[in-house]
C-alpha positions as CSV (number, residue, x, y, z in Angstrom):
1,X,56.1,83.8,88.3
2,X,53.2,82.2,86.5
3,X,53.8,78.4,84.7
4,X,53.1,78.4,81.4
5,X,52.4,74.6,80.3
6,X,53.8,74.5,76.5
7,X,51.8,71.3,76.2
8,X,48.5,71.6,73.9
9,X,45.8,70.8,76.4
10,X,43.7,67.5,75.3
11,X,40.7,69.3,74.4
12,X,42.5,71.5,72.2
13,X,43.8,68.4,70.3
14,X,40.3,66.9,69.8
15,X,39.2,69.7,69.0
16,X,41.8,70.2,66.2
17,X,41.7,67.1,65.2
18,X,37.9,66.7,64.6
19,X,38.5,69.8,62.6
20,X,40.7,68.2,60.6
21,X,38.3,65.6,59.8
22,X,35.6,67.4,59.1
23,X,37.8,69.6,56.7
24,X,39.1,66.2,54.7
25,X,35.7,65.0,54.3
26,X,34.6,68.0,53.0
27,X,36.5,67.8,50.2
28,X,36.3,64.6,49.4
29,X,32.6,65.6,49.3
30,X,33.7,67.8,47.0
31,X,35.5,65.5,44.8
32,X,32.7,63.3,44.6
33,X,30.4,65.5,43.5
34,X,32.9,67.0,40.8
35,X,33.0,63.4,39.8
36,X,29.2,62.6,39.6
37,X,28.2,65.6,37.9
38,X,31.1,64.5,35.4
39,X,29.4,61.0,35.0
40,X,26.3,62.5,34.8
41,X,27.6,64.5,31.6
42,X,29.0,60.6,30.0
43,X,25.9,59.1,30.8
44,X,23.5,61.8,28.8
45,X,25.4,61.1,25.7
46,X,25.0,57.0,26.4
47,X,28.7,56.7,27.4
48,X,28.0,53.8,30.0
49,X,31.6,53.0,30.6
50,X,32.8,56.3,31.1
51,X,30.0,57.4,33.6
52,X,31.0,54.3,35.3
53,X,34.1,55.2,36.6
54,X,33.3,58.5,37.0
55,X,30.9,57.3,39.8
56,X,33.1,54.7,41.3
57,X,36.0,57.5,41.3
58,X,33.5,59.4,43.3
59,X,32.5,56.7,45.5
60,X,35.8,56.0,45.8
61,X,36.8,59.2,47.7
62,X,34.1,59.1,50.3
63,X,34.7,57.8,53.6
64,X,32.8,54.5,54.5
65,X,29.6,54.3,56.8
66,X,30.3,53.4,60.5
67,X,27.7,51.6,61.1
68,X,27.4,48.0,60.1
69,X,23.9,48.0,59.3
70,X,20.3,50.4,58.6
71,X,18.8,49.1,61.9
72,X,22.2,50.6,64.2
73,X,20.9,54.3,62.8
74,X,18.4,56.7,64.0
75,X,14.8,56.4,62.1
76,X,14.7,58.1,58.3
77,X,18.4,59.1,58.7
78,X,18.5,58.4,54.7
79,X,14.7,59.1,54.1
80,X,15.4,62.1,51.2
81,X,14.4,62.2,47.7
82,X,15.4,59.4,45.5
83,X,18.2,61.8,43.9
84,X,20.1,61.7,46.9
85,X,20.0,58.9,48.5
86,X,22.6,55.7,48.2
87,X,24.8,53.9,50.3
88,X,28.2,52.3,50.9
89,X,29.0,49.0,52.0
90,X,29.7,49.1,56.0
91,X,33.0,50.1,57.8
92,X,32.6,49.7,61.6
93,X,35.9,51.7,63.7
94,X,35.4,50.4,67.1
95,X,37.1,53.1,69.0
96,X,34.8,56.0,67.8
97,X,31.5,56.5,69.2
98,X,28.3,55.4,67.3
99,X,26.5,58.9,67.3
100,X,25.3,60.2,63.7
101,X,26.6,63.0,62.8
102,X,25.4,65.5,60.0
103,X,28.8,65.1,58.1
104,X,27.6,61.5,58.1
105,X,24.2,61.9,57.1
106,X,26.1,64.3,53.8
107,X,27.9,61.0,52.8
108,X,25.3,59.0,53.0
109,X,23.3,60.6,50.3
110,X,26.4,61.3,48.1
111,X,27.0,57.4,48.4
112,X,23.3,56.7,47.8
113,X,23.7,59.5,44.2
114,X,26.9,57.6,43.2
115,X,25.7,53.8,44.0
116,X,22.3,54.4,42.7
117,X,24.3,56.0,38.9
118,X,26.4,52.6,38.9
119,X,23.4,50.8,38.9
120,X,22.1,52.3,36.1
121,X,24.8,52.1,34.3
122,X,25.3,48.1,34.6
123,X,21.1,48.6,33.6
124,X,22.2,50.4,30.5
125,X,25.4,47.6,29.8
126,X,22.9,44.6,30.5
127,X,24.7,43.7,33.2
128,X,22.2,42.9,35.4
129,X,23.7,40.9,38.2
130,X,26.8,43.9,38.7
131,X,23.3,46.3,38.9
132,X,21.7,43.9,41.3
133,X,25.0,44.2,43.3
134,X,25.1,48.0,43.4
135,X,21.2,48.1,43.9
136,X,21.5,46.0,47.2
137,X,24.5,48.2,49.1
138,X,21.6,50.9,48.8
139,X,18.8,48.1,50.1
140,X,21.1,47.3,53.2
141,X,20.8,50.9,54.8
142,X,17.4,52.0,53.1
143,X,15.0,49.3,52.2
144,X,12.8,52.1,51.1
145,X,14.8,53.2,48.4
146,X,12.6,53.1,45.5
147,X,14.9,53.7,42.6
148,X,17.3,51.0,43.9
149,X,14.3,48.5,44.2
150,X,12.5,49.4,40.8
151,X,16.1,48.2,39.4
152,X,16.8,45.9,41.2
153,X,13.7,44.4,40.9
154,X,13.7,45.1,37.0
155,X,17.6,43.7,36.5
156,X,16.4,40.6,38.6
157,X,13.6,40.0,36.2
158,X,16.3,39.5,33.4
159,X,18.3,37.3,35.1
160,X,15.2,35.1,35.1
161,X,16.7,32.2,37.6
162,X,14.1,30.9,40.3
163,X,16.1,33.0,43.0
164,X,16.5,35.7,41.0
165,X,12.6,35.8,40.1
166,X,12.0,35.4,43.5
167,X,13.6,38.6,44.6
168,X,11.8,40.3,41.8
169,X,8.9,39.8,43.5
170,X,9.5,40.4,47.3
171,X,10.7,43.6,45.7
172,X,8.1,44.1,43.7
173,X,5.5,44.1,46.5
174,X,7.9,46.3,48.7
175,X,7.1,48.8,46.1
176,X,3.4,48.2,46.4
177,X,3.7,49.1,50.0
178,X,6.4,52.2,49.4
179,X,5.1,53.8,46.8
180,X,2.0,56.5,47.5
181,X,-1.1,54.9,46.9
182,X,-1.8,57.7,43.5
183,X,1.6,56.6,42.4
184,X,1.3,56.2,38.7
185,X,3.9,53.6,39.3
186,X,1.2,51.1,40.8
187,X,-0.4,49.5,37.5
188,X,2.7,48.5,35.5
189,X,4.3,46.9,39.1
190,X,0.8,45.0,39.6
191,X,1.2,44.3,35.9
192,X,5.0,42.6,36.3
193,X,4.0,40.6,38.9
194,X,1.3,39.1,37.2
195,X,3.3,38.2,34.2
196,X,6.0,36.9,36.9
197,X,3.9,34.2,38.9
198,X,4.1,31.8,35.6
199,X,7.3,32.1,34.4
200,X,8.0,31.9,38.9
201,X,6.6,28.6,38.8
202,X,7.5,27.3,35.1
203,X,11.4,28.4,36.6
204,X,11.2,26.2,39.6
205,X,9.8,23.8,38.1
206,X,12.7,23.3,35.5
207,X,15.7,24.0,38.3
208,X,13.9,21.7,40.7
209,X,14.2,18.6,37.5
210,X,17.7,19.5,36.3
211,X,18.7,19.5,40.1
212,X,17.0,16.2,40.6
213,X,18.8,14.7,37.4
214,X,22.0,15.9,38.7
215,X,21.6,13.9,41.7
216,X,20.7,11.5,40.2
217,X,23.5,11.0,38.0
218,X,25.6,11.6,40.8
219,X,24.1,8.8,42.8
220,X,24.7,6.3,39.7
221,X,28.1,7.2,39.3
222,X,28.4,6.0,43.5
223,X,25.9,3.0,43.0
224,X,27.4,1.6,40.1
225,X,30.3,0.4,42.1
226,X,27.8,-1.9,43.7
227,X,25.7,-3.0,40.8
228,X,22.5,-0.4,41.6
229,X,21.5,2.4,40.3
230,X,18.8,5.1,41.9
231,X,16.1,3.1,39.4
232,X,16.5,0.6,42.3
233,X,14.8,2.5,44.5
234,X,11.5,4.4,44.8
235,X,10.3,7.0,46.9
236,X,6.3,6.4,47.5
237,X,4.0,9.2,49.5
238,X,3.3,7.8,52.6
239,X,-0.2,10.0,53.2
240,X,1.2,12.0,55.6
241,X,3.3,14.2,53.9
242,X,6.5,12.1,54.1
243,X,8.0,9.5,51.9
244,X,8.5,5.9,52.2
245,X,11.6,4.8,49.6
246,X,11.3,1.0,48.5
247,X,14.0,-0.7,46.8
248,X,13.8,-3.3,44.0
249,X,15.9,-5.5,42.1
């Protein structure tokens, strides 16, 4: 008589249950880009808050990447047009193995739409450093992403602290070196960072003073209990790039 085993054997589970993933991502593909295309509708009629949560719904449903960082990924994984392309922040599962599939490459560039919409809807609300934040999850897995650098670059530039000018302009010249060399792009970015390197140093100059005054405020409110103050002491160049500090009474 021949033995039927009733058990499922343990291929036939993976199998199933791979299928069963693939099937729940698929929809929430789906759901995501039900959700984008509604944003898309709010933010044509200048409905910032309402595209907003569109895209984060739709972000929302996505699974999130499995890799913790652009450099763990096979080369141009991301590389598609600007429209597609954006990025979640990383999830790492341990016991799954690190091989890129096509369902993951399909996330990635619905995360890269959605994140690269919220970023230009904190553009259009003026809240530049939210837009900075959504901007830089698409920077982390595709530093070639030139939408998310022109605004981030752009959102930095309002912020206006040293850092933030600073990053304006590392980004600025990453999009001298991405952008096609007949990109009609090139004058007005050469343009910004010209008109950057001034108010760059005019910035530092100013945070580096009211740093330096908060120090040394701090340092009275310490030497006062002694009868000093930092007027007693004086830092002199030493000619070899150093400083000597004298003290006087």
């Amino acid at each position: 008589m021949a033995d039927f085993n009733s058990t499922p054997s343990t291929s036939i589970l993976t199998t199933s249950s791979i299928e069963q993933e693939t099937d729940t991502i698929k929809k929430s593909l789906q759901y995501a880009e039900e959700l984008k295309l509604e944003g898309n509708d709010h933010f044509r009629q200048a409905q910032w808050n309402e595209a907003l949560v569109a895209y984060q719904s739709g972000l929302g449903h996505l699974p999130k990447r499995r890799f913790k960082s652009v450099s763990e990924l096979p080369e141009n994984i991301l590389r598609t047009n600007d429209k597609d392309r954006e990025i979640d922040e990383p999830d790492v599962t341990s016991d799954r193995p690190e091989v890129v599939t096509e369902m993951d490459k399909e996330c990635a560039r619905a995360r890269a739409v959605l994140n690269a919409n919220i970023g230009a809807c904190f553009v259009k609300m003026n809240e530049y450093k939210q837009a900075v934040e959504a901007c830089s999850q698409a920077l982390v897995d595709d530093p070639h992403y030139i939408k998310a650098l022109q605004r981030r670059a752009a959102s930095n530039d309002q912020i206006g602290s040293w850092t933030s000018l600073t990053s304006a302009q590392e980004d600025y010249n990453a999009l001298l070196k991405t952008l096609p060399p007949n990109s009609s792009q090139i004058k007005e970015i050469e343009r910004s960072l010209q008109r950057l390197k001034p108010r760059l140093d005019d910035v530092q100059k100013r945070e580096t003073a009211e740093m330096l005054e908060k120090l040394k405020g701090l340092g009275n409110s310490v030497l006062g209990n002694f009868g000093l103050s930092t007027d007693n002491f004086q830092f002199v160049p030493n000619g070899q790039g150093g400083y000597n500090m004298n003290f006087s009474r």
